[in-house]
N, C-alpha and C positions, 0 to 999 in steps of 0.2 A: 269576816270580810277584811281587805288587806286597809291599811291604814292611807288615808289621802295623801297624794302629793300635791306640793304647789310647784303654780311655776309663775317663775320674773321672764319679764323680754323687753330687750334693752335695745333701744334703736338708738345707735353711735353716729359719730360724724363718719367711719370709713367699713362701717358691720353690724349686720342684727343676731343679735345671742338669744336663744332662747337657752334655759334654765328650770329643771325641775328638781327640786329636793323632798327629801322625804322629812318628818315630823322632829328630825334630830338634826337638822341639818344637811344628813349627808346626799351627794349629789346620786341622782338617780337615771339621768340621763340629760344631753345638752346637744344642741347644735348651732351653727353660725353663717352667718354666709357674708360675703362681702359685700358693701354698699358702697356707690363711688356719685360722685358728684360735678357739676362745673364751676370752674373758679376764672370769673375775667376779672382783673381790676378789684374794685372793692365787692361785686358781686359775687356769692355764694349759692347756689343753687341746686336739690336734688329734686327729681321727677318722684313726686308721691307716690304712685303707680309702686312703683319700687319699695317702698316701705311694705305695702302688703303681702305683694308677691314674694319679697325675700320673707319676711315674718313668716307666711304662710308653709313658704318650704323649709325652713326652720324648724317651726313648728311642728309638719309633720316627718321629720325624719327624727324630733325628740319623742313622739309618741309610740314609736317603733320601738324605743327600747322602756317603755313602762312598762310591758309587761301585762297588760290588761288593768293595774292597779288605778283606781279612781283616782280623779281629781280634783281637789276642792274649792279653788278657785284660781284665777291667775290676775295679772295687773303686768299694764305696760309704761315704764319709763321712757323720756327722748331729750334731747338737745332741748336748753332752756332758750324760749323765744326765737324757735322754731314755729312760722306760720304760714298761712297758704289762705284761698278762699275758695271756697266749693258751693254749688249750688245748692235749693232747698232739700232736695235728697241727698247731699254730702258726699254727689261725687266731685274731686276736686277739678277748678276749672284753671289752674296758674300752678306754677311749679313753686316747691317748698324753699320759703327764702329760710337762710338756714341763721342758726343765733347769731356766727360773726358776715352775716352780710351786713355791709356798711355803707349801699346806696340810699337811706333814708337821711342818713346820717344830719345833712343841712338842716332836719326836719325835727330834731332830738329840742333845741332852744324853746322851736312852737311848743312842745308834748309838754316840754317842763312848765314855762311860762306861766301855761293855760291851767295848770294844775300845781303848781309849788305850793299850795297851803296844803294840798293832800300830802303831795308826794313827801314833805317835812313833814307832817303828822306820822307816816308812814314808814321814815327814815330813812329816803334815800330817794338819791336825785337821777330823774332819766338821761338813760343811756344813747348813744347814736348807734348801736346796735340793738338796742332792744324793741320790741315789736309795737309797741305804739306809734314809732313814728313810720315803722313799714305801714299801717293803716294809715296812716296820713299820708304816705306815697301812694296809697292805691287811690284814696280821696282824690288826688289832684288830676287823676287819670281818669276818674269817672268811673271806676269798677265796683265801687260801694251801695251797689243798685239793684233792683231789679231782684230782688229774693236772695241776694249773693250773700251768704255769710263766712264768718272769721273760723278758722279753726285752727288748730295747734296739732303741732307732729303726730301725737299717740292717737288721737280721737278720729286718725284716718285707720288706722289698725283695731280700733275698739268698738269702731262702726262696721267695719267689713266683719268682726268675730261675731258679733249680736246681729246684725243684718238691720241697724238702723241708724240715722244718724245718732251721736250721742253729746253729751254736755261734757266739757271739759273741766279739769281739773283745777284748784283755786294756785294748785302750786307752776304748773305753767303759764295760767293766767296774769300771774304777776308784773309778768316782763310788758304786757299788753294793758297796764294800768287799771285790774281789778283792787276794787278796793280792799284787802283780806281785811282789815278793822269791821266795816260795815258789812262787807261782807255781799257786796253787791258791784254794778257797774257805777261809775261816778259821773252820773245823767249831766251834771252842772258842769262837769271838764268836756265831758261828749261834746257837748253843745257849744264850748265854748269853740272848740274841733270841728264844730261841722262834721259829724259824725254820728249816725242813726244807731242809737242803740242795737235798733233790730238786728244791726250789719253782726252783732256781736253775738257768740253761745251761752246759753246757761253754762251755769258753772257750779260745782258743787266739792267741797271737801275729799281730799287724799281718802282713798277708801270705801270711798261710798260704794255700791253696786250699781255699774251702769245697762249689766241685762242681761242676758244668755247666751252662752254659745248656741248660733242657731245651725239648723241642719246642712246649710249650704256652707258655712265656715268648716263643720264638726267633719264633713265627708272632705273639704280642702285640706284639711289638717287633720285629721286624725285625732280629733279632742274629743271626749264624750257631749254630743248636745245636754244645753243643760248647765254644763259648766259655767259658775258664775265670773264675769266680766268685771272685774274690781276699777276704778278710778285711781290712776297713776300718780306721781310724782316727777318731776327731772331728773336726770341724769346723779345731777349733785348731791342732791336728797338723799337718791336710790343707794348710792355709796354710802351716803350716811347711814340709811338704815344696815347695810350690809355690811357694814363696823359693827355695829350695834351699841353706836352711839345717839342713845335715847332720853341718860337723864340730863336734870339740870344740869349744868356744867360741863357736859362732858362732848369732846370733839373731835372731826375727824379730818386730817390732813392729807389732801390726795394730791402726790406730786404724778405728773406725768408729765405730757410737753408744757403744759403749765398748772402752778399749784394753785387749788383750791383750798377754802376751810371751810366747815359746816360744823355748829355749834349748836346746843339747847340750851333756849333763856327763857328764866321764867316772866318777863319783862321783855317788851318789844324796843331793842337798842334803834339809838338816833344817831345818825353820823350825817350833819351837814353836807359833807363832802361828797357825802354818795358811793363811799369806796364799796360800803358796807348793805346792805341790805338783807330781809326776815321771808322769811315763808312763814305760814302755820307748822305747827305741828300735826300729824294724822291721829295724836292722842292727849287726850286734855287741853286746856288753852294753854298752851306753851308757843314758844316761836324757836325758828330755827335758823338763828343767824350766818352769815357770812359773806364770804366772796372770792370772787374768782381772780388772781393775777396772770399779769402778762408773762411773768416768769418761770424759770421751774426745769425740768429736765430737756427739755428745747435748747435750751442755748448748748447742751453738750451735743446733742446731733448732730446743733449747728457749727459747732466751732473745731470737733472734732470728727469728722464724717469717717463713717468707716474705721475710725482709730479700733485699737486692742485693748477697751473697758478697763479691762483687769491690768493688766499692765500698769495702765496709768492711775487705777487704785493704787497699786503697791507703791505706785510713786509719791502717789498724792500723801500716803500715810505716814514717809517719811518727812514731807514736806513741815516747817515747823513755824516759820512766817510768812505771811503772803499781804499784798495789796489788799484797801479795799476794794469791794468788787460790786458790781450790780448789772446782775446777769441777764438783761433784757436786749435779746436780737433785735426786736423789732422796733419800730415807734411807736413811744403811749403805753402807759400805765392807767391801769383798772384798781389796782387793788393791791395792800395796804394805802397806798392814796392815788388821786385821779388826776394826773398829767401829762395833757396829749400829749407835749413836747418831749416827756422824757428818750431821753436814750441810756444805753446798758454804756458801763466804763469801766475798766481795772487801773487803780491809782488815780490818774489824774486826768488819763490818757481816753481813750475810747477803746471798747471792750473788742479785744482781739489777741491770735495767739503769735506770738514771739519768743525768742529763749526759751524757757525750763518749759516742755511741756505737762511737766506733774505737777509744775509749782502753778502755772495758768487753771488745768482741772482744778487743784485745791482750793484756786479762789472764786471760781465757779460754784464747785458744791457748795461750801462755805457760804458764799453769798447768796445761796438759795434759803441756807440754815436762818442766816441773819435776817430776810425776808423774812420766814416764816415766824420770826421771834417776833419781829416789828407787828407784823399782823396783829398777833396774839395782843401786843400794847394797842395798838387801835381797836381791836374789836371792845377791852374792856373800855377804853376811853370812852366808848359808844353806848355802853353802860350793859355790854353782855357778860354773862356768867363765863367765868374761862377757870372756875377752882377743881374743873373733875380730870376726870383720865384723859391722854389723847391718846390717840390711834391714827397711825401711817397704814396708807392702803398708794396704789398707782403702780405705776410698774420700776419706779427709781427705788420700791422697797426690796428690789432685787439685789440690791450693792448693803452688802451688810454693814461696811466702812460708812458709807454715806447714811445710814440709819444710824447709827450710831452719834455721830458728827452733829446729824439733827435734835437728837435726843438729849447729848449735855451741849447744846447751845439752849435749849428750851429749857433746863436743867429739872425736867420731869420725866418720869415712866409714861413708856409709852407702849402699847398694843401694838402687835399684828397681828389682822384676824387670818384666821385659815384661807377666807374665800370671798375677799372683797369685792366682790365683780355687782355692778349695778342691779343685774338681773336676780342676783340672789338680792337683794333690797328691797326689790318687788317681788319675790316669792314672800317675802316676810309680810308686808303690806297688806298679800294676800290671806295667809295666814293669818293675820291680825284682825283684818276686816271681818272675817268667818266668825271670828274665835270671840271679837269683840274688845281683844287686848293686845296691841302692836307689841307694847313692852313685851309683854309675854313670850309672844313669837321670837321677838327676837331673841332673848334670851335663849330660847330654845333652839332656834337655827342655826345662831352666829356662837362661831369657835373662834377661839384664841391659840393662835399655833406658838405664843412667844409672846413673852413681855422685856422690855428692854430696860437696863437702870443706867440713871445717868450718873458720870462721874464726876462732883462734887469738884472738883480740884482742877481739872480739865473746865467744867462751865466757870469760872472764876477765872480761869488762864482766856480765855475767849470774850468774857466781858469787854475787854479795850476795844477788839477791832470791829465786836458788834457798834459798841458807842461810835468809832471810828465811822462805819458807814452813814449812821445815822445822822453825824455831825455834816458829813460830805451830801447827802440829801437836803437836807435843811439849807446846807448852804447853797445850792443850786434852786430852790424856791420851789421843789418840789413836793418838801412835806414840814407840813406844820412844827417849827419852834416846836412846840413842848414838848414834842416826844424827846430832844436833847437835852431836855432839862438834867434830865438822869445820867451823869455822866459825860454829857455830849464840850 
């Protein structure tokens, strides 16, 4: 009998990937479809309808090429603090507020208030995007009633595969102020909320089995009924697992329009400021630190639209001083520290291109590198493990100069895995959850196409203008003194 595949399916902000690989990894069949959404104002919004329907035909145009070969389980990833609410049967009744809607936003002060002895136990302070205070936006509207309950992005896709409502995952639940310590909802912040527990889903650990593929899914998609229905992870996570950055210490960097981190610690890190925040881990009690910024390969879309990449690589490479820089388009920072006021700058000035176009890129990427350094000092300040490997995954690991650039500013080895894409993070999940051993899985799925060494003498020559930024931060009141202690 042929050996199982798994499969990940990755519901994105702009497409659903579905993903199946075979026991070594290698890809076995895939397919994706576009996902599109509405953006007025601060509001965000896609029709849940759309999450199945594309998954489903996803879905079954990857089952066309298995080949008849079984399948051992799958698991779905989505957007963190992504929610909706749907009636007692789980179909949804309001479209998906998606993680960056920022109409509750007024409502973020309430969520923390009501709950700062948790959320500091917890290590980390609510967001004005994050989905507890969209539950306080639906409260104020009276939607909170009536049999209506909470759900998160995947568990409208893991409900239509099994044919029943399902409990959701503890690692999207996060954003929506599940307790992951206790391990439950925190009745005594509800209340303080004005908020019915009931409104809220079970919820249960990365991994769990949420049910079966049943025959009305298995004939939609082409899956064998049967097929176990694994409990997902986020987006973030998924990457992480699909690094195969599992142990203590070891992390994974995803630069795209904006960079994230995701770490393993054996200790659940505190950072007051909130930049930083933990999921569980889907294996042992570990936790799985990080955060998201505002920065990242965004600003070069934004600031060179349509330019010739390469080109202005080879520019940028000869480029040998540059301003400091801080590459944020937009308003507001997330992550290494939390300032709504901030804005992106080169020099002195406000961040924009003028003169030397290679020497502008150079302090862009650069300034992404020096973010990602900075992180790195806050996340251990917060008292997370940061002594193992990292691993670059996004699509900026396309520019080998700019990987490079990254690796002696951090002045450590760094991974590229072969096939970092979210969905294979949940094929691994999957696999692990069957098997009983994520490490394992991973190990076994995730390949290393390249490891990179940093050069010694180049991160030495880079030190000033990292401090340089650092000191220009500090001094705008946007991140804590001490991180300049070192140089600054």
């Amino acid at each position: 009998m042929a050996e199982p595949v798994w499969i990940g399916v990755d519901l994105g902000t702009q497409s659903v990937r579905a993903l199946a690989v075979d026991d070594a990894g290698r890809t076995v069949a895939g397919a994706a479809r576009p996902l599109g959404g509405r953006r007025e104002g601060p509001r965000h919004e896609q029709d849940p309808a759309d999450w199945w329907t594309l998954a489903a035909d996803a879905l079954a145009e990857l089952s066309t090429g298995l080949g008849g070969r079984p399948v051992g389980a799958l698991a779905v990833c989505a957007t963190s603090g992504t929610v909706l609410l749907t009636g007692a049967a789980g179909v949804p009744l309001t479209p998906g507020l998606m993680y960056d809607d920022a109409r509750a936003g007024a409502l973020a002060a309430a969520a923390q208030e009501a709950g700062a002895a948790l959320w500091t136990r917890l290590g980390y302070r609510m967001q004005p995007t994050w989905a507890l205070p969209k539950v306080l936006w639906w409260r104020d509207r009276g939607l909170l009633a009536g049999g209506v309950r909470l759900a998160h992005q995947p568990d409208v896709v893991a409900a239509a595969l099994v044919g029943h409502p399902v409990a959701s995952d503890s690692s999207h639940a996060l954003k929506t102020g599940y307790d992951l310590v206790a391990e439950r909802w925190p009745t005594e912040v509800l209340a303080r909320l004005d908020v019915d527990p009931a409104a809220l889903p079970e919820v249960v650990r990365p991994g769990t089995v949420l049910g079966a593929v049943c025959r009305e899914a298995a004939a939609r998609t082409g899956l064998p009924p049967g097929t176990p229905v694994v409990a997902g992870m986020t987006d973030g996570c998924a990457a992480q697992l699909a690094a195969g950055a599992l142990g203590v210490g070891e992390w994974n960097a995803v630069l795209g329009t904006t960079l994230t981190l995701k770490g393993v610690s054996a200790a659940l890190p505190n950072d007051p400021t909130g930049a930083v925040y933990s999921h569980r881990a889907p294996h042992g009690e570990l936790w799985l630190p990080g955060g998201a910024s505002s920065t990242g390969a965004g600003a070069v879309r934004a600031l060179f639209p349509g330019a010739d990449l390469d080109a202005l690589t080879a520019g940028a490479a000869r480029v040998r001083d540059v301003a400091p820089c801080y590459p944020l388009v937009g308003p507001g920072e997330r992550f290494p520290f939390v300032a709504p006021e901030a804005r992106g700058f080169l020099g002195r000035g406000p961040l924009a291109v003028s003169g030397d176009r290679a020497a502008v890129f150079a302090a862009v990427c650069l300034g992404v590198a020096h973010l990602e350094r900075l992180s790195f000092e806050v996340l251990a300040a917060a008292g997370a493990d940061v002594g193992g490997p990292v691993s670059f995954t996004g699509g900026a690991t396309r520019n080998a100069w700019w990987n490079q650039l990254r690796c002696d500013v951090l002045g450590v080895p760094v991974r590229l895995p072969a096939n970092p894409e979210p969905a294979l993070g949940m094929a691994v999940l999957a696999a692990g959850a069957v098997t009983g051993d994520v490490p394992d899985a991973a190990r076994r799925l995730v390949r290393v196409r390249r490891v990179i060494e940093p050069d010694p003498a180049r991160t030495a020559a880079l030190a000033p203008a990292y401090h340089a930024l650092v000191a220009e931060l500090v001094r705008r009141g946007w991140l804590d003194p001490r991180f300049a202690a070192d140089g600054g």
